[in-house]
N, C-alpha and C positions, 0 to 999 in steps of 0.2 A: 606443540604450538602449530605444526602444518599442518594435522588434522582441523585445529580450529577455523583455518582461512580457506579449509574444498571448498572448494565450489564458487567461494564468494565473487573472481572476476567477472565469471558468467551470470550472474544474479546480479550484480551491480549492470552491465550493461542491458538485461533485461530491465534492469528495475529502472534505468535511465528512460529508456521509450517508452515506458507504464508511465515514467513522471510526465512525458511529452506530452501523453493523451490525458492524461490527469489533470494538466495545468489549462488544455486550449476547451476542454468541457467544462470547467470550471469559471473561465472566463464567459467562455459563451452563455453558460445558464447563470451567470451574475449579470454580467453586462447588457447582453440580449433577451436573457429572459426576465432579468428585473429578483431574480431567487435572492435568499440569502446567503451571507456565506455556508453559514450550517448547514444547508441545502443543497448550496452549489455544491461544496466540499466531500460530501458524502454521494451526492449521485458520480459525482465525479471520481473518488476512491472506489468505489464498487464496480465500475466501467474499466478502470484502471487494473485493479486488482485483480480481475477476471480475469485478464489478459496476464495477467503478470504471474496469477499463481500457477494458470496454465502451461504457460512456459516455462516456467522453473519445476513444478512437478514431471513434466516434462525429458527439457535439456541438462537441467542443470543439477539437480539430486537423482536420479535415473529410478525415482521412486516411485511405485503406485501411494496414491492417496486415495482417502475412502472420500466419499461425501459429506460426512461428521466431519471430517477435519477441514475439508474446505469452507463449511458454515462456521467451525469454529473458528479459524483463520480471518473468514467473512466478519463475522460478529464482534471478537478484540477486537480489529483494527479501524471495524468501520464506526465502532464507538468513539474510538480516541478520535477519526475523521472529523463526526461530527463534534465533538468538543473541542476540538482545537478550532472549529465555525466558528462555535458559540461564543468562545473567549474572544474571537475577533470580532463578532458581532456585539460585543456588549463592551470592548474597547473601541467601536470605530476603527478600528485600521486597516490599513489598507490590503485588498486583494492576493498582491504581490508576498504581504508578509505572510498571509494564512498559508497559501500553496506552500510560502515554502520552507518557513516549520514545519508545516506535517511532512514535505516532501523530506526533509532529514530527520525527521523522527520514523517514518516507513523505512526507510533505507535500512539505518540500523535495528529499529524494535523489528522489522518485517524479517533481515536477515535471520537474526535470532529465532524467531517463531519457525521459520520455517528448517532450519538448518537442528536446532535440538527439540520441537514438538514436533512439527509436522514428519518431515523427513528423516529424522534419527535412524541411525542406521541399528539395526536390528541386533540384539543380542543370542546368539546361537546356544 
């Protein structure tokens, strides 16, 4: 069971300031720029997640990653991004809910991807 939770403090606090940047570009390209949420949500997980996967590749797995896995990383999540827009844009609701389902659905699915695809520690 301690095997399953490395790492996770250090990724959750990364992942905390990934959501800070996540939430105030998302507001800003909705509010200020007039985007959609689907829009907003995915420039703003990509800006985010850049930042996030960097530093957990990083600090917190002590792993190299390839660039395949950082697009693959990029592509899951930024699909679920944008769909979790879309379902707010075709329910009407509000800004506040979109960030922040996807911001607990990244947390967890994102821990997961990165801790047994991305980062797995290697079999000798």
């Amino acid at each position: 069971m301690r095997i399953l939770w490395k790492g996770f403090p250090a990724q959750t606090a990364i992942g905390l300031a990934a959501t800070l940047v996540h939430w105030q570009i998302f507001f800003v390209l909705s509010s200020a720029v007039q985007l959609d949420q689907s829009a907003s949500n995915f420039a703003a997980f990509c800006i985010a997640a850049s930042f996030s996967f960097y530093m957990n590749a990083l600090y917190t797995f002590e792993t190299r990653t390839s660039v395949v896995a950082y697009l693959m990383f990029m592509s899951v999540m930024g699909v679920l991004s944008y769909g979790v827009g879309v379902f707010a844009d075709s329910r009407n609701l509000p800004g506040l809910v979109t960030v922040s389902g996807f911001s607990l659905m990244n947390l967890l699915l994102g821990y997961c991807f990165f801790r047994f695809v991305l980062c797995r520690e290697r079999q000798p």
